[in-house]
Structures are given as C-alpha cells and as structure tokens.
N, C-alpha and C positions, 0 to 999 in steps of 0.2 A: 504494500500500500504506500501510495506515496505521499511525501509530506504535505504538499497542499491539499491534499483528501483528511489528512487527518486534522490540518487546520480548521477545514471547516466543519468535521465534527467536535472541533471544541467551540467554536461558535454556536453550532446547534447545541451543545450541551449547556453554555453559556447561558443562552436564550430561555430554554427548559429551567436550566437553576433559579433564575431569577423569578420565574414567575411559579415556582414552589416555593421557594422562600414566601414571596409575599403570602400566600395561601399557612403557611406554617406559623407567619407571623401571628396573623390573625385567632390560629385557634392559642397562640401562647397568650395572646393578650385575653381571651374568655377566658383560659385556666389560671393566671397571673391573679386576676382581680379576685374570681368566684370561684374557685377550684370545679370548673363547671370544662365541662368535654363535647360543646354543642356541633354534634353531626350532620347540622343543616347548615353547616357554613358553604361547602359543597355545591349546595343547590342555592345558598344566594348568589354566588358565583355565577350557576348557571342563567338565574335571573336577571342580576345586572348586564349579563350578554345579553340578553334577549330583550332586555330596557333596551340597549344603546342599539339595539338592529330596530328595535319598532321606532325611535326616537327618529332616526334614519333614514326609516321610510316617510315619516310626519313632515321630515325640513329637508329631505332631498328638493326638491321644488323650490322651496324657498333661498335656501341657501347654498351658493354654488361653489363656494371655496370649499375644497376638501380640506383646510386646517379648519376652517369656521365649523363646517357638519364634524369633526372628530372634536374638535371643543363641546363644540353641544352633545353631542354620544356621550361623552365622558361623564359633564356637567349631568348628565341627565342619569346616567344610570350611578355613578356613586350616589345620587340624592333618593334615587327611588331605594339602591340597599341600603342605604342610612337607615333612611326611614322607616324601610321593612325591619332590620336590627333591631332599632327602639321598640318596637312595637313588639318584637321577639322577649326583650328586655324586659319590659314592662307587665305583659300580663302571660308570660311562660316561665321564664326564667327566676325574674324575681321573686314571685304567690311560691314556686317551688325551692327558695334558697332554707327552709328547714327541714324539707323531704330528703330521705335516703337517695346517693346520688345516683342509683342506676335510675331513679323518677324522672330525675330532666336528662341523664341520658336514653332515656325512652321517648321521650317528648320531644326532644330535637331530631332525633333517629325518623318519628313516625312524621313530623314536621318536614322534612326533607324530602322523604315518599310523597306528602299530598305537594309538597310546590312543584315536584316533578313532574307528576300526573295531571294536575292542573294548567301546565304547559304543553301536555303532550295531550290532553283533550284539548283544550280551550281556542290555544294560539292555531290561526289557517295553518292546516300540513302538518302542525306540532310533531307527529312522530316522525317526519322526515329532515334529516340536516339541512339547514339553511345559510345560502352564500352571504360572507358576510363583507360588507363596501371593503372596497380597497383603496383604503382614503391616503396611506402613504407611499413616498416615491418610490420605486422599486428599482432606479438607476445604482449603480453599483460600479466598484473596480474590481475587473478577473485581473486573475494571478497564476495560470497553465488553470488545473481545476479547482480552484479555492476562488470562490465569488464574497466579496463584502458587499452586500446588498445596504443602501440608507435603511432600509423600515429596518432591517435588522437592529442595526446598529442604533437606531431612531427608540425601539422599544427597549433596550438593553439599558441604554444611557437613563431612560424615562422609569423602568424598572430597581435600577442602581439610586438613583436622587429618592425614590417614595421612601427606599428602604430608609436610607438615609434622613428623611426628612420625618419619616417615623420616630428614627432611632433619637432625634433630637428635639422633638415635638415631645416623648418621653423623659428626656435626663435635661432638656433645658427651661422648661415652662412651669409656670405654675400648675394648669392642668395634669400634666406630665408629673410632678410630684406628688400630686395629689391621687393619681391612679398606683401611682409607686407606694404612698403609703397606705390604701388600700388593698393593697397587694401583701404590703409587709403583716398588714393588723389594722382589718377592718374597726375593732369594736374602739382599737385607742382613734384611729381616723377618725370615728364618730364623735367620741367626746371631745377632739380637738377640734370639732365645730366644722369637718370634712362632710360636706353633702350628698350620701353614700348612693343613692339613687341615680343621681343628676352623675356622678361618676362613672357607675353603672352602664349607664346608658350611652355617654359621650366613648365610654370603650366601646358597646357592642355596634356604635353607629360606627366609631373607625374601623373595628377590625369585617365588618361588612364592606366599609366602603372600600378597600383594602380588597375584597375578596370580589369584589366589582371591578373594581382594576383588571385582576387577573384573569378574569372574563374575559373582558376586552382586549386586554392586549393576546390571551389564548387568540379568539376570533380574528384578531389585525393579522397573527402571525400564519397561522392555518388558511385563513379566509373561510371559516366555516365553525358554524355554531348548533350545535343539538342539545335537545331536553336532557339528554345523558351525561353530560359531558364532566357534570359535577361531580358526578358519582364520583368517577377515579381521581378527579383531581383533589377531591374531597379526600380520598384516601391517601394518596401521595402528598396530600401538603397534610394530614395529621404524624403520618409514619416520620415524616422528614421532622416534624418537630418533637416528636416523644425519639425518635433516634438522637437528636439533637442535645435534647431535655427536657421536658414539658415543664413550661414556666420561666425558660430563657431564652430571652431576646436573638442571643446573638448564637445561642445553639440552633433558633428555628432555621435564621440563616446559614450556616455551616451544614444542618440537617438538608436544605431544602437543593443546596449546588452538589452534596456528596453524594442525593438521591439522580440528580441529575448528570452528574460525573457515569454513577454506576448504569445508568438508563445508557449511556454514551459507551461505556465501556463494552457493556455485552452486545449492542450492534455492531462494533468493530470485530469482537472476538469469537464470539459463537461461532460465525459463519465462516473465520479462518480456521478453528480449531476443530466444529463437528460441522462441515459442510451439508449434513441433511439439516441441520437447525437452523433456522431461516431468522433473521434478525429483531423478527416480531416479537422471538422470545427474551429480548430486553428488557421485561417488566416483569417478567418469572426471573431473571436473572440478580435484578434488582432486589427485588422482596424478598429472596432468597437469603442473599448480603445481608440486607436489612435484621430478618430474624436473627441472622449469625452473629450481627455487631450487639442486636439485644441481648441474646444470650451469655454473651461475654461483658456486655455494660449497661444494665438493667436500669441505671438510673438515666443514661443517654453520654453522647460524649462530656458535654457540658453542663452535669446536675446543677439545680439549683432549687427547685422542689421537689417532694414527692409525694403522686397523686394518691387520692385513696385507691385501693381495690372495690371496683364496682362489676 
C-alpha cells in the first residue's frame, strides 16, 4: 500500500475521530453532572440531521448562498436539539433523579426507539436514506492518490474548534464552573446558592446540541442521512467514552479518535492479512479492541468517575 493511500486513511480516520469524540463528549457531560447514561442521545443526533435537511428544504428557495443555507441548517437544528434536551431534562430525567438508575436508563433507551420510529413513520420516505445538500466546496489538492478535499478539511477544523470551544466554555466560564461543581457535589452546589435545575438543563441543551453537530457534519461528510443512523453512532460515541472514562472530558476525546484510529486500522489490515475478510468488518474489528482494552482497564484509559452498576 502506498503512502498517499495511507494518508488518506488517516484523514478518513481523522474525520471519523472527531465526530465520535463530539458524540462521547456529550454522553460524559449527562454522566458528569447526573451520573445518568441517556441512550437517546443517539437519536437526537439522528434528529438534528433530519432538522437541518427539513430546514433545507424550507430556505432552499429563499436562500441561495450555500454558507447562508449551512448557517441556517446548523442554527436550526442545534436549536431544535437544545430544545428537545431540555425538555428531555425537565420532565424524564429530572421527576426520575431518585429512581434506581436502570429507571432513566430505560426511559432514555425506550425514548430513542419512539424518536426513531417517529421519523421512520412520520417524515415522507422516512425509512429510506435521504440525500443530504452539498453545501460545501468539494475542490481539493491531489497528491499521486491522496486527495485533500476543502469540506474535508472545512468539517475537521469546525469539529476541532466545538471540541475546543466546549473544553473552554467548561474550565473558563462561570456556567462552566458551575456544571463543574455540580458534577463535583451536587447537594454542597445547592447550598452555595448553584441553581441545580437551570444547570441541568443548560448541560442537557449542550450536550444535545453537540450531538446535532455530529448529525450534521455525519450528513455534510456522507451526503446522506437515515432514521438509523443514531443507533450506531449512538453506540460508538458511548463505547469511545466509557473506553475513554465515563465522566472525563478529555478521555471522551482520546476515546472517540482511538475508536476511530481502530475503525481505520482494520480496513487497512483485515483485507491485507485474511483477504476473504472484506473491510466492512472494521466495526467487528473495532469493538472487538474495544472489549479487550475494557477488560484490561475497566475504569477507561482516563478514570475519573465511576459509574454505578445498572
């Protein structure tokens, strides 16, 4: 294999890391605050895709700049999973913060089944994959067979700043402390006059909107969005963050590019090493790793909590 082939599987891995991570961020910031494990994160994912394609079709006519229509896609569909969050937040999660936790691990679980369902009835065609705009430039510099495509590079840069912008929106802001020492100890947060609800919510609206992102930028990069699509990425960005550590920042990141490294790795190598194995089996290859580095580091590479047995 030659070396510009393998550059651009590490772009392709690149691409893939960064929008696990975000997806991993999201469920550490639910287990951060409320030692809560919500399995419908997944399918707001899938939703804010499916906001920023319907928003798409609403302002195509109106608006002809492809940055103006991906502004508005974006604007629209982090606001619609904000919202959906809160509202997760407020009458699922929180009525259930003194139920045993497999109670809102079942509720978010059975939660994730109806908004799927509900998109694969509801939305025209729902259960078939739909093409999604191609609002970035697709000009690029080859290199023998190594292409750097702009949107590539366009969504990687845009994927690297959220994380970033997260990580510092966290450790630099008042908000940011205040999720932090919610995180630490809720009950002393509350007596020091921390407003545990309004906290609550302002996490489950980011780590939604965060998990809208990753929609989007899935659909940018693919050009194509379905009712299903949450499901796995919903599983891949929880394993990348309990591999990582559930409840740490910068494990979810390290979780979310090591899950994407291994994704990279077995399509490169299956198919040099057992040529009947076709490269699809990348995510058997993966989860495979995955259970092995559990087995051997049960608390994740980077502990920093640890969750109940539910």
């Amino acid at each position: 294999m030659s070396f510009d082939i393998l550059l651009q599987y590490l772009l392709n891995g690149l691409m893939l890391g960064v929008i696990y991570a975000i997806v991993a961020v999201g469920f550490t910031l639910y287990f951060g605050v409320l030692d809560v494990i919500k399995f419908s994160h997944g399918d707001i994912l899938m939703v804010g895709a499916f906001a920023g394609l319907t928003a798409y079709i609403g302002i195509a006519e109106t608006f002809q700049s492809p940055w103006l229509q991906l502004l508005m896609i974006v604007i629209i569909s982090l606001s619609v999973a904000a919202f959906l969050g809160a509202v997760i937040a407020r009458y699922l999660i929180l009525p259930l913060q003194k139920a045993p936790p497999i109670n809102t691990l079942l509720v978010t679980l059975m939660l994730g089944l109806a908004l799927r369902e509900a998109v694969r009835l509801f939305y025209p065609n729902g259960s078939n994959p739909k093409p999604f705009p191609r609002l970035l430039p697709t000009e690029g510099i080859t290199l023998g067979d190594f292409i750097l495509r702009a949107d590539s590079l366009i969504l990687l840069l845009t994927g690297i700043i959220s994380i970033v912008a997260v990580q510092r929106l966290i450790t630099r802001t008042k908000i940011g402390l205040a999720i932090r020492a919610v995180a630490q100890d809720s009950e002393t947060a509350r007596i020091m006059g921390i407003n545990f609800q309004k906290i609550v919510l302002i996490t489950f609206m980011l780590g939604s909107a965060l998990a809208a992102l990753a929609g989007v930028m899935n659909g940018l990069y693919y050009n194509e969005v379905n009712f299903g699509m949450g499901l796995l990425l919903g599983v891949i960005g929880f394993s990348a963050a309990v591999v990582g550590g559930l409840g740490n920042f910068y494990g979810a990141i390290v979780g979310g590019f090591l899950f994407a490294a291994l994704q990279t790795i077995g399509a490169v190598l299956l198919p040099a090493i057992l040529p009947s194995v076709p490269s699809a089996y990348k995510d058997v290859f993966a989860f495979a790793v995955i259970i092995i580095i559990m087995g051997l580091k049960p608390t994740g590479l980077i502990s920093e909590k640890s969750s109940e047995r539910v």
